[in-house]
N, C-alpha and C positions, 0 to 999 in steps of 0.2 A: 712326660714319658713314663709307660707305665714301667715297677717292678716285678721280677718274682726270681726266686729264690730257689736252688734246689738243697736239701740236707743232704750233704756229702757221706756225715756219719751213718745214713741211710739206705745208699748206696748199692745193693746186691745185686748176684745173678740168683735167677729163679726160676722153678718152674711154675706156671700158672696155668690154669684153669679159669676161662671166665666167657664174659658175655660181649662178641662187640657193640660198634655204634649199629650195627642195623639186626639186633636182637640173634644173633649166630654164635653159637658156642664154639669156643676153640680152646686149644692149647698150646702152650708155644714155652721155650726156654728162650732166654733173653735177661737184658739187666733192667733193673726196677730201677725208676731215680725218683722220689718222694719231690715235686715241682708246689712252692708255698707259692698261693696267690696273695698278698695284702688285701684284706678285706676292702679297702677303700679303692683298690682297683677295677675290684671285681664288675662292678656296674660301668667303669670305663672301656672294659674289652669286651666285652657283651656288647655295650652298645656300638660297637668299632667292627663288628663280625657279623658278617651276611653269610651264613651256610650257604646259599645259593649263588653266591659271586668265588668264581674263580682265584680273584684276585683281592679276596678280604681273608686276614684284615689285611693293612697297608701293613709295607716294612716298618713304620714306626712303632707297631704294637707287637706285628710278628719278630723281628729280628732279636729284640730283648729276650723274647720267651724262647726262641732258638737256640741262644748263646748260653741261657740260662741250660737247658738241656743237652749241647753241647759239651760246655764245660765241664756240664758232671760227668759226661760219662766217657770224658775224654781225661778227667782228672783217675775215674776209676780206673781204667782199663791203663794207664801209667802207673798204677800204684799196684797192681793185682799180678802176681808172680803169673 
């Protein structure tokens, strides 16, 4: 089962400025959550993920990375007056 991690001490809301996935500039306020992948993962969900499949990856690789970003920002938003 793959890991990944978010750093909680990392945590903010922010505004940003950036570039999406299909090259469109935007801005948006929103919380930032810092998501570590283990390097020795890295090659297991890449090869687990079809951009083109609806239904990739499976919940075995998505649901971790979910709960992972989840939790942070469900841990944050409990702890932020």
């Amino acid at each position: 089962m793959p890991y990944s991690y978010a750093d909680y001490q990392q945590v903010s809301r922010e505004g940003i400025t950036s570039i999406d996935e299909s090259g469109a500039d935007f801005s948006a306020e929103g919380v930032v959550i810092p998501v570590i992948i283990p390097e020795d993962q890295v090659a297991e969900l890449l090869a687990n993920y079809d951009p083109t499949s609806s239904t990739s990856p499976t919940v075995t690789y998505s649901r971790p990375l979910a709960r992972c970003i989840l939790d942070a920002l469900k841990r944050y938003i409990e702890s932020t007056p």
